[in-house]
C-alpha positions, 0 to 999 in steps of 0.5 A: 542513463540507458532505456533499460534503467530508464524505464525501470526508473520511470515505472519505479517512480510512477508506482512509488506516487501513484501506490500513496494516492490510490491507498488514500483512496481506497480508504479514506472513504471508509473513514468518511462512511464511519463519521457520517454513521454517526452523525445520521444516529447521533445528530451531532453536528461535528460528524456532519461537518468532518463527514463534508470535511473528508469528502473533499479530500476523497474528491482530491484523492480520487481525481488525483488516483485517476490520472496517474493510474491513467499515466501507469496504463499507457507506461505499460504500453509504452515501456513494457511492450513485450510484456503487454504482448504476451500478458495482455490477454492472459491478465487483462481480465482484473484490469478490465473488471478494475475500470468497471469498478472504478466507474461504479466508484466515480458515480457514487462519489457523484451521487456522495458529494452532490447528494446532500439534502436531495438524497433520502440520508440512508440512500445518501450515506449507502452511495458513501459505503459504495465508494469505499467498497468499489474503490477497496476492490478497484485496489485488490483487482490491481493487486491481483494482476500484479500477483499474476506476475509473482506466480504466472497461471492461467496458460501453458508456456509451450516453445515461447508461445503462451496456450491455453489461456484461462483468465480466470485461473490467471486472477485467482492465481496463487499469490492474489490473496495474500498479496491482497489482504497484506496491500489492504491492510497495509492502505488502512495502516498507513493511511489511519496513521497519516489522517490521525496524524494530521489530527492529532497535530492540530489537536496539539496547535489547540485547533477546532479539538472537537472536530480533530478529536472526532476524526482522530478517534476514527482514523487511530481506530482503522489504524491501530487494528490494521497495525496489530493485524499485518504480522498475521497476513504477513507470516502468510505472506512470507510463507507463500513467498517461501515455497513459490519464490525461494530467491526472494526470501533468500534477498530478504533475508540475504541469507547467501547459504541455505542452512537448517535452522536458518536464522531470522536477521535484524538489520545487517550490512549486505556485502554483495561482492564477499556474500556476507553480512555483518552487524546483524541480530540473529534469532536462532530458527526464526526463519525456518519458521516464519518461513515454513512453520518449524524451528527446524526446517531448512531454508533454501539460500542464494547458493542453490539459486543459479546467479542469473537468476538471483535479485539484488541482495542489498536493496530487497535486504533492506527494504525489508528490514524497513518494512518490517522495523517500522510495522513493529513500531506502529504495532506497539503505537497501537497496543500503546492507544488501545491500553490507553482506551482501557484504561478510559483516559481522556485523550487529551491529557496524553499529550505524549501520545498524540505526539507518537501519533504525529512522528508516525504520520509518514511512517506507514508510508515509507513502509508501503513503499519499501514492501514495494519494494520488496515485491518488485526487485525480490522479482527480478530478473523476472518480469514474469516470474520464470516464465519472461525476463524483464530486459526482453520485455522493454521498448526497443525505442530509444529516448525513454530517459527523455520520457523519464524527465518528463513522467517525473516533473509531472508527477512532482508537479501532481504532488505538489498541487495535491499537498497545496489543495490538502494544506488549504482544507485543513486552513479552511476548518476553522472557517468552516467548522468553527468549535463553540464549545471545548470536548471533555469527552474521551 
């Protein structure tokens, strides 16, 4: 493994952990807000219970998001030196207002988890709201200096020297806030599954039901709207990335000439070396309008973009294909759940449909990160886009598979602390918050 792939590697792999751990907590506290809400004006015991109960996984979560965001800004530092060089004061603004509010996110987890019985119960519950929302913007402000790197401004690039800068243009560049709505709303889609998941298993296991059917309720709900929301920021998201960036629409879709129609491809099987693809479902004028909004319009292919500046075709092709296959699974899950609500059927009669709920617990997250996927290599060759490449921005120090090694046996390491401390808060509901009495309520 050369230092180049190495830390491309390392970076992959860091992004890849640290993007499940700060989703859970951006969300979960919104999760725990909703249940202690209800608690503070129903008086009912098992939303204090489930309140204490999510706290502590917020607690795991938030320590957990700490260290490998921590790991993440030296790596930048440490493998992308260049880059860090030249962006550092060009970006550097969403990074320095994300500890602000990671700072803000940690005082209140504090004044949260401590606060029981010593707080006035508003004070208390509002401290929980501010974890959710700082931790919420703590996300968007990251996104927003990684969307930076899609549609570079801020500066003028004048003879290799970056001018002019402004930081603020530079994080409300023109990709934050599609990017932004599209990352949330995939956190609360993956997350609500995976949590009702959980729930919905031990709901199966015939496990404390009131207390799993209280917190499935909550979670099935962020889920399932998140689920039936993502197709509209994603056709924002597709349309923006169509004008700004044209080489990755075209790998998304390996759509190797440009033709008007251009067709929308279900699967496929990318051939790289003959530039073809085959097995693929075609929907005639379905990229030209997801792409610009009209049946008609062309789309730009991979012939008009020159070759050293086209992305690897296969893996941002499949990622794709990927993201959206599992989207459009959890979104029918969803209409699936709120017709059953309609229809006022006791949750626990559907025994089939905690079942989807449960095979759909890691779903959400393989898509997050294939849309990572996407964003990342649809990039490449740019680790700004036209502006720096990413193989003039790596570390000229040697040894950096070395460094991979070790990035990647902590991180397994963190994950499988993380999955043990998770695994004994769910044994220990039981304990904790035994059910005395069976729930016939919807």
């Amino acid at each position: 493994m050369d230092d180049f792939l190495a830390a491309r590697s390392q970076m992959a792999l860091s992004l890849g952990f640290h993007i499940i751990f700060s989703c859970i907590g951006m969300v979960m506290p919104f999760f725990m807000a909703v249940s202690h809400y209800k608690w503070l004006k129903t008086n009912d015991e098992g939303y204090k219970n489930l309140t204490k109960a999510w706290s502590k996984g917020v607690a795991i979560f938030f320590a957990t998001g700490a260290v490998s965001g921590t790991m993440l800004s030296f790596e930048l530092g440490l493998l992308w030196p260049k880059f860090m060089e030249h962006a550092g004061p060009i970006f550097g603004m969403p990074f320095s207002l994300e500890g602000t509010a990671f700072f803000i996110e940690a005082i209140a987890l504090g004044f949260f988890l401590y606060g029981w019985n010593k707080l006035n119960k508003w004070f208390h519950w509002f401290t929980g709201m501010v974890v959710g929302v700082s931790g919420l913007a703590s996300g968007i402000l990251v996104v927003a200096a990684n969307a930076w790197m899609n549609a570079p401004s801020g500066f003028d690039f004048v003879n290799g020297q970056y001018l002019n800068i402004d930081p603020i243009q530079a994080m409300l560049n023109k990709a934050w806030f599609s990017q932004a709505l599209h990352m949330c709303l995939a956190a609360f889609t993956a997350t609500g599954f995976a949590v009702a998941g959980v729930h919905a298993l031990m709901i199966l296991r015939n496990q404390n039901k009131d207390f799993h059917l209280k917190a499935f309720k909550i979670a099935a709900v962020f889920a399932c709207i998140g689920a039936l929301l993502q197709p509209l920021s994603g056709d924002i998201s597709a349309k923006d990335v169509a004008k700004r960036q044209p080489a990755k629409l075209a790998a998304m879709e390996a759509l190797y000439k440009t033709e008007k129609p251009a067709p929308l491809l279900i699967g496929g099987i990318v051939n790289e070396k003959e530039k073809t693809v085959k097995g693929a479902i075609k929907i005639p004028g379905a990229l030209s309008f997801l792409a610009h909004g009209n049946f008609k319009a062309e789309v730009k292919g991979l012939d008009q973009i020159p070759a050293n500046q086209q992305p690897p075709v296969a893996i941002t092709h499949y990622a794709f294909q990927i993201m959206v296959g599992i989207g459009t699974m959890l979104m029918f899950i969803s209409l699936i759940y709120f017709f059953n609500l309609l229809r006022k059927k006791p949750l626990l009669e559907k025994r089939w449909l905690l079942k989807l709920f449960v095979l759909a617990i890691p779903l959400g997250y393989l898509a997050l990160e294939a849309g990572w996927v996407v964003t990342e290599v649809g990039r490449q060759p740019w680790i700004i886009y036209g502006i720096m490449r990413t193989k003039d921005a790596v570390t000229p120090m040697p040894g950096i598979a070395y460094s991979f090694y070790i990035f990647s046996a902590i991180y397994f390491s963190l994950s499988i602390v993380v999955t043990f401390l998770l695994y004994r808060q769910i044994k220990m509901v039981p304990v904790l918050y035994n059910d005395k009495s069976i729930v016939k309520t919807n």
